[in-house]
N, C-alpha and C positions, 0 to 999 in steps of 0.2 A: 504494500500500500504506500508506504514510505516513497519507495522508488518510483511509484507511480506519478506522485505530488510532486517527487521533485524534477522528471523528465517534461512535464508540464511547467511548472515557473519558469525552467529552462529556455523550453521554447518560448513561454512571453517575453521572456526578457532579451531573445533574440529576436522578437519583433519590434518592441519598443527602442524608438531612437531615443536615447537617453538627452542627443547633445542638444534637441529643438525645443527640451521640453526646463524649466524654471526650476532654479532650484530648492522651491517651495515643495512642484510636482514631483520631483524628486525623490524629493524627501519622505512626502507621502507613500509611494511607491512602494520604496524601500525598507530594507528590515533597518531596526537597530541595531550600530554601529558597534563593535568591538573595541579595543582597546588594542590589537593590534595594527598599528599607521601603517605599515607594511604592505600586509594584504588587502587592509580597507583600499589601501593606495592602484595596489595592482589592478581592483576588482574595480575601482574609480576608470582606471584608465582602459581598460576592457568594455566598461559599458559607454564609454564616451569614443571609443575609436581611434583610442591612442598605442599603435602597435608601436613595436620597436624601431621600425624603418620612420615612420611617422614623428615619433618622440625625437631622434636623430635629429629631422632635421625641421623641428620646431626652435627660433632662435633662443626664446626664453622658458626653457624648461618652470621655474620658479612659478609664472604665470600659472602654468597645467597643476602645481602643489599648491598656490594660493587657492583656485579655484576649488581642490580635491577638498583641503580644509574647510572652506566657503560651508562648501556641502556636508562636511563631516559633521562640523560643528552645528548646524539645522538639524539634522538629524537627531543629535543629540540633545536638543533643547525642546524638540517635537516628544521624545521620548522620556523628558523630565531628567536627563543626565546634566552633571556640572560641565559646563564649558570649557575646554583648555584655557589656559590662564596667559600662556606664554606666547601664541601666534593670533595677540590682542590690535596690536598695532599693524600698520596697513602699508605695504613698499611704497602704494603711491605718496607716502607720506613723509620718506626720506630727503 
């Protein structure tokens, strides 16, 4: 049964374009967020279309990790988690 539920979110989730949709929609979408930045990050960039070749030669990597947290951090205020404390402040701010 298990297996069944998850070969189905699977396919929805290779139907939905992740990149057109807000990062409120997102959010909603999505489960709650872990605690590992790693593969939240990875799974960030799999659903937005960010392969290896692509990432390469994106000039501002930082941008694609600003965005990742954008979204990480919603998710987690959607789901009543404490906000990271640390990527408070904002590049375009430097």
């Amino acid at each position: 049964m298990e297996e069944a539920v998850s070969e189905v979110v699977a396919d929805v989730s290779e139907v939905i374009d992740y990149s057109k949709l807000t990062i409120e929609e997102r959010a909603a979408l999505l489960s709650v967020p872990t605690d590992d930045y790693w593969a939240e990050h990875d799974a960030y960039c799999q659903r937005m279309g960010y392969i290896a070749e692509k990432m390469n030669s994106i000039r501002y990597n930082m941008e694609v990790y600003d965005e990742f947290l954008e979204e990480h951090n919603h998710r987690k205020r959607l789901a009543g988690m404490k906000k990271d404390v640390y990527r408070e402040y904002s590049r375009s701010a430097r």
